[in-house]
C-alpha positions in Angstrom: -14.3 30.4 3.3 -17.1 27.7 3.1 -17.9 25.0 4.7 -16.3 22.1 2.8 -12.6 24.0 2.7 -13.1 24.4 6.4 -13.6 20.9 6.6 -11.1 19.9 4.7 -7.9 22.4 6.8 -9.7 20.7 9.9 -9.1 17.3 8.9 -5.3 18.2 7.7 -4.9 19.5 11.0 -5.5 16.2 12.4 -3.9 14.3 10.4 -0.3 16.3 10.9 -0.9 16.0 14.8 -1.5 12.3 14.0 1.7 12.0 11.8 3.8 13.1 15.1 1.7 11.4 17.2 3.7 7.7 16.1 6.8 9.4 17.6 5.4 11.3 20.9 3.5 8.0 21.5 6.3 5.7 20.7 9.1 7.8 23.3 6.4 6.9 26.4 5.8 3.3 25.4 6.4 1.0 26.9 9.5 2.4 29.3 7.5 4.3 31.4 3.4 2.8 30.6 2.3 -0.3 29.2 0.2 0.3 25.6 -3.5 -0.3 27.3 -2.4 1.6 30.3 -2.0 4.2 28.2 -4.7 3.8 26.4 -7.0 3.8 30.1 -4.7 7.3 30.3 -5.9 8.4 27.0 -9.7 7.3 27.0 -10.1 8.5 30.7 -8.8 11.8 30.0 -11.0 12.4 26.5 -14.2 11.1 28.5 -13.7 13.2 31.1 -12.9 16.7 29.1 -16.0 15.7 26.9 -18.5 15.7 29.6 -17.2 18.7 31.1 -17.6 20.7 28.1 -20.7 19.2 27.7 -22.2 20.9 30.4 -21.6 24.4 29.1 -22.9 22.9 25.3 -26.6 22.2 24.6 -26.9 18.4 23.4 -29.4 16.7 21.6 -31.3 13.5 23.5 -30.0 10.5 21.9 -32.8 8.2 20.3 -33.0 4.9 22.2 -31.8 2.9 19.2 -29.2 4.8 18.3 -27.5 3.8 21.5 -26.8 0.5 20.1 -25.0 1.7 16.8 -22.5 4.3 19.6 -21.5 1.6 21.2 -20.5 -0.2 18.2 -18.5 2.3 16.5 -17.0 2.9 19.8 -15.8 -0.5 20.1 -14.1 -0.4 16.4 -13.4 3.5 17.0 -11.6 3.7 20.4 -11.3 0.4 22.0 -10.2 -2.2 19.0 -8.7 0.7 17.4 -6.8 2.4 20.2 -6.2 -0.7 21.9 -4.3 -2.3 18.6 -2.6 0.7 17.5 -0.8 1.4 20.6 0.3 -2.2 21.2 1.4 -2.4 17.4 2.8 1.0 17.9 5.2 -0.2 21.6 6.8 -3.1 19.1 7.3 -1.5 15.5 8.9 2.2 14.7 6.7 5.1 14.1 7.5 4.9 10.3 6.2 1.5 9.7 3.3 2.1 11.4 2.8 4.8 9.9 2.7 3.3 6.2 0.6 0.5 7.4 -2.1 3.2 8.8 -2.4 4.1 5.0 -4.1 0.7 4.3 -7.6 2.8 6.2 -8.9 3.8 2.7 -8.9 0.4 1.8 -10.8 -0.9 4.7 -13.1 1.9 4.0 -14.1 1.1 0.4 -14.0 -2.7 1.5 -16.7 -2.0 4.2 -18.6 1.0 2.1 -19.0 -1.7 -0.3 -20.3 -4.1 2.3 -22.5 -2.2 4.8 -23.7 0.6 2.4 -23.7 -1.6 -1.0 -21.3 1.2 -2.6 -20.9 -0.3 -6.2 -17.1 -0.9 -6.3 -15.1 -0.4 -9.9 -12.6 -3.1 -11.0 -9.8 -0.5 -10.9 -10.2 0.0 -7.2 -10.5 -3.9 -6.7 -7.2 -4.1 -8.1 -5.9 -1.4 -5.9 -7.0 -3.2 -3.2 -5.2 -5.9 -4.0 -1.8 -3.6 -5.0 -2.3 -2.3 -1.4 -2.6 -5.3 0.4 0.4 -7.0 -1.1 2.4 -3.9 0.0 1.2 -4.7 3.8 2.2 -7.9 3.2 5.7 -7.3 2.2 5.9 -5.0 5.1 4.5 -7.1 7.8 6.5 -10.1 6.4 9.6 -8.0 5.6 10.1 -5.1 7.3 11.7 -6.2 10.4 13.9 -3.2 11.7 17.3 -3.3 13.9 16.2 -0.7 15.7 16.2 -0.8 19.2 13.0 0.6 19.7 11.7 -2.3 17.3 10.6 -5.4 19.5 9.2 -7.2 17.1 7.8 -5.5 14.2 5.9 -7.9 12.1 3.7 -8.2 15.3 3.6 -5.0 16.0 2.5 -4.1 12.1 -0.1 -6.2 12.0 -1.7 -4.9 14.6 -1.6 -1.5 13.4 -3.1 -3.2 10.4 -5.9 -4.6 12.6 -6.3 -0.8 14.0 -6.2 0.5 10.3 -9.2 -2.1 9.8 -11.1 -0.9 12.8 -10.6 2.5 12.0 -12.1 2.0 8.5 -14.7 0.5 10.1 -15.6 3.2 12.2 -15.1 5.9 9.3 -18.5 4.0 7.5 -20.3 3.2 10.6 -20.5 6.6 12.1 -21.3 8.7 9.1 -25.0 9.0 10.0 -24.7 9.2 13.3 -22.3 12.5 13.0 -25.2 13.7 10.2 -27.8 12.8 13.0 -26.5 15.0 16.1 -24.0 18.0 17.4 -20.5 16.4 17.7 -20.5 17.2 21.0 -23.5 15.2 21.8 -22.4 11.9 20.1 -18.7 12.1 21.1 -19.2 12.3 24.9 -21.4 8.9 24.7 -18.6 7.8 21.9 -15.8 7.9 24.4 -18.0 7.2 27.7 -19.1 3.6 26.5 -15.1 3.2 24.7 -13.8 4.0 28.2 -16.1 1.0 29.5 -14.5 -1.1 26.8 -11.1 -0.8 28.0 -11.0 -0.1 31.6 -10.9 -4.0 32.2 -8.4 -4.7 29.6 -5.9 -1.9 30.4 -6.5 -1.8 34.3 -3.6 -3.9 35.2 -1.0 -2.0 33.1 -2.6 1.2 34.6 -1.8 0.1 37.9 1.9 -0.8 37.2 2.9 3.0 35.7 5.5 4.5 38.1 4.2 8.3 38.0 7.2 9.5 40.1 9.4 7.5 38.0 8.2 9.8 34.8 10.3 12.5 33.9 8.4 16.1 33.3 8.8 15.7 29.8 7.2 12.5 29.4 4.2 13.8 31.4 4.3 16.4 28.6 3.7 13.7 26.2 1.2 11.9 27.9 -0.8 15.3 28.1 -0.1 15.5 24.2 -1.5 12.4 23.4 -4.9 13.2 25.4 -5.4 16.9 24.5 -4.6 16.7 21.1 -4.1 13.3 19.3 -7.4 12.3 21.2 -10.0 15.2 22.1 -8.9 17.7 19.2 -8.0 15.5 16.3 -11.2 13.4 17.3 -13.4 16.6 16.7 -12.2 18.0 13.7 -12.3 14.6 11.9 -16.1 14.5 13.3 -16.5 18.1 11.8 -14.9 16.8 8.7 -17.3 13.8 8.5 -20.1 15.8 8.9 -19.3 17.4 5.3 -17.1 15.2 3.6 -17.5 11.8 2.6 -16.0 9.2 4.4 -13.8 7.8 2.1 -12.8 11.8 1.3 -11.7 11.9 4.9 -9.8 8.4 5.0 -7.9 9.7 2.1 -5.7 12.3 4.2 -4.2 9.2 6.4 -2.0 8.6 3.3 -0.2 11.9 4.6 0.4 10.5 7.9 4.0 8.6 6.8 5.0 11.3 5.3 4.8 13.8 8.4 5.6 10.6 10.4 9.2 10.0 8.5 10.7 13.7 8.6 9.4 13.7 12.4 11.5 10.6 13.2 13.5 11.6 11.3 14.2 15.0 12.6 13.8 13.2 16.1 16.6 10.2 15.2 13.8 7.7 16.7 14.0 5.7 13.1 15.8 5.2 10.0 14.5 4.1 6.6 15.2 1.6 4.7 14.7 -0.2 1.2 11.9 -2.6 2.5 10.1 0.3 4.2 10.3 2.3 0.6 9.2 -0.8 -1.9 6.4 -1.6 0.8 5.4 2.4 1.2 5.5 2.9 -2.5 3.0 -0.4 -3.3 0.7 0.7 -0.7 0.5 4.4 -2.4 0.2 3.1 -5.6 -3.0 0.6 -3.7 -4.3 3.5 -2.4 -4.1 5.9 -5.4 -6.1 3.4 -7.3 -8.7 3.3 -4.5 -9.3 6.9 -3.9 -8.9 7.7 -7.7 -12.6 9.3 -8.5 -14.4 10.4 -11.0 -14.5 13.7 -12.3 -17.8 14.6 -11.6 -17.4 13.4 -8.0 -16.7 16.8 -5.9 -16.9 15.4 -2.1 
């Protein structure tokens, strides 16, 4: 099996723990912790397991300048990007943000275009706009009765906002994962994320009631760290290192679909005809966007 089909199972494999991830996520939040406690939860735990299993892996010393460009994609990869997701996540239902996530391949050939002057053909510019018109409708539109639904325009424009970050953070760390071990750029990756949001989520960190949590929800919790966070995290680095990034954004566009028949299965949301017109505009965006040309094989 070579390397790029490895890559490629590796990134699926993230993005199906991803698509359960909106409902796990969304059965803690926010009953029993706050979105940026949780995130403090999550970041703490991924920087922690990091550096432990750094010890026992042989890094690479990171080049004084490149210290600047971690600590920017950690702030659009971890802090903006967690921080908005799981607020935007505690106030819409997993399917919506789910659909809104798909927007990512956008925001990548939007900033691919920007910061690394990717020439961009008029058919994608017009999937851009297909794509965003469908967020629109949704953010605008696709208020839900559900209970678990605060207030879902809100909450889908935030996950718009992480979608954007995320994007962001697909481009900007490209040659950093090309430059050093996963390993090596991951534990600094989280360690300077966890500095980002340790003020901003210490307050809703102090307020979780742990004796309060049933063993289940602690189950979650673990989930959330182990897998959404530390393992998804390194097989989309592994799949950076060999794919392109846009190649890689491409597989988010799975997410609603494992995100629906989870809730679904789970009864913790229910379609309905705004969710469907908005999902199918975005596809149609994003189908434009990633469309390639045949002699591109990455």
């Amino acid at each position: 099996m070579n390397a790029r089909v490895l890559a490629i199972i590796a990134v699926f494999i993230g993005t199906f723990i991803y698509g359960i991830n909106y409902t796990i996520a969304k059965d803690v939040m926010p009953t029993f912790v706050k979105p940026f406690g949780f995130i403090v939860i999550r970041v703490a735990g991924a920087t922690l397991i990091f550096w432990i299993l750094g010890l026992f892996i042989k890094s690479e010393k990171i080049e004084k300048q490149d210290y600047k460009k971690i600590i920017i994609a950690s702030f659009f990869g971890v802090a903006l990007n967690m921080l908005a997701f799981f607020k935007g996540l505690s106030l819409t239902t997993p399917i919506s943000a789910s659909v809104m996530m798909v927007t990512s391949p956008i925001m990548v050939l939007l900033f691919s275009s920007i910061l690394l002057k990717e020439k961009v053909q008029k058919l994608k510019i017009l999937g851009v706009f297909i794509g965003l018109i469908g967020t629109i409708v949704l953010i605008v539109y696709g208020n839900s009765n559900t209970s678990n639904a605060t207030n879902s325009s809100l909450g889908n424009f935030l996950v718009l906002v992480n979608a954007a970050s995320y994007g962001l953070y697909l481009v900007l760390v490209k040659n950093l994962i090309a430059k050093y071990h996963p390993f090596t750029f991951i534990k600094w990756f989280y360690l300077f994320g966890f500095i980002f949001i340790l003020p901003i989520g210490w307050q809703e960190f102090t307020e979780i009631s742990w004796s309060a949590m049933p063993a289940n929800i602690y189950l979650k919790v673990s989930f959330v760290v182990i897998f959404t966070t530390c393992i998804t995290y390194l097989f989309n680095l592994y799949g950076l290192k060999k794919l392109k990034p846009t190649t890689v954004s491409v597989f988010i566009y799975l997410q609603p679909v494992i995100a629906a028949i989870y809730a679904l299965i789970t009864g913790s949301d229910s379609l309905n005809f705004i969710k469907i017109l908005a999902s199918i505009i975005i596809f149609l965006g994003v189908f434009l966007v990633i469309k390639q040309p045949k002699s591109v094989t990455k």
